[in-house]
C-alpha positions in Angstrom: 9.2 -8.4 9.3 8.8 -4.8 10.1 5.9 -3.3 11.8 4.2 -0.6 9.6 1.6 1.3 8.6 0.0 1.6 5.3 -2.3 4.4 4.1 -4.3 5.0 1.2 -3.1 9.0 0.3 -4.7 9.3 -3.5 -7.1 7.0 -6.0 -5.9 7.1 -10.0 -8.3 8.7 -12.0 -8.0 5.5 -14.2 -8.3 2.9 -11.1 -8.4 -0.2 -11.9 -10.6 -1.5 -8.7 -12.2 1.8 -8.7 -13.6 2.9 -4.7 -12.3 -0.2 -3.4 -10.4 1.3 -0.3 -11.2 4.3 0.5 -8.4 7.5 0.7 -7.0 7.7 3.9 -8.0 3.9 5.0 -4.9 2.8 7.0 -3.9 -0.6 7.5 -1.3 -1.8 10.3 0.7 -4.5 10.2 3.5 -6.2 9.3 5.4 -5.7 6.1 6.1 -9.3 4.0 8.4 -7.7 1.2 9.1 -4.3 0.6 7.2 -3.6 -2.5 8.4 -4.4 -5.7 7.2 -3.3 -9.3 4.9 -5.5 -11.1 3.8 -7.6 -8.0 1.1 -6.9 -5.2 2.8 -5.1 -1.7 0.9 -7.1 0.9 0.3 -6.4 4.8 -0.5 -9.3 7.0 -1.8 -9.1 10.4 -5.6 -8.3 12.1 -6.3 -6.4 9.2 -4.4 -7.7 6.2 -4.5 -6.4 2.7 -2.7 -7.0 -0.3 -2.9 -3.8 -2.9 -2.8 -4.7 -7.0 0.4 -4.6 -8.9 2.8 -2.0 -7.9 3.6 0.1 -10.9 6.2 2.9 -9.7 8.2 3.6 -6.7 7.9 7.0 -5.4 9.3 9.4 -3.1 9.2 9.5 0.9 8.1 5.6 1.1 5.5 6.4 -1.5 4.4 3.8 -4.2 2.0 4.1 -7.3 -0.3 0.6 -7.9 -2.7 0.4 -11.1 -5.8 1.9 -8.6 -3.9 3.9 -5.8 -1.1 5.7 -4.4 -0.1 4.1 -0.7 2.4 5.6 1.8 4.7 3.3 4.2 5.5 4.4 7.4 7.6 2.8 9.4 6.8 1.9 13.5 8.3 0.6 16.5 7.3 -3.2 17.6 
């Protein structure tokens, strides 16, 4: 699994989970899968979390779910 981190960079206007995580929040962790369209992109760890169904993959290890936009980056065990 590779080490990460995950941060919260925009909310949807049309969230689903609307204000659930705040923008900005940042998760670290380990990466299960790299995410995939129409499944949840989950983070396990001390703080684990497990967005809603990615619905796009974006640019520069960016992803669109049905609340959020998240942004992977990619650390050193």
């Amino acid at each position: 699994m590779k080490k990460i981190k995950l941060t919260k960079i925009k909310e949807l206007k049309n969230a689903l989970h609307p204000n659930n995580i705040p923008v900005n929040n940042e998760y670290i962790g380990y990466m299960v899968d790299e995410p995939k369209i129409g499944f949840r992109f989950n983070v396990s760890g001390d703080n684990p979390i497990s967005t809603s169904g990615v619905q796009e993959i974006l640019e520069n290890n960016t992803f669109k779910t049905w609340s959020s936009i998240y942004k992977i980056e990619y650390l050193n065990d």
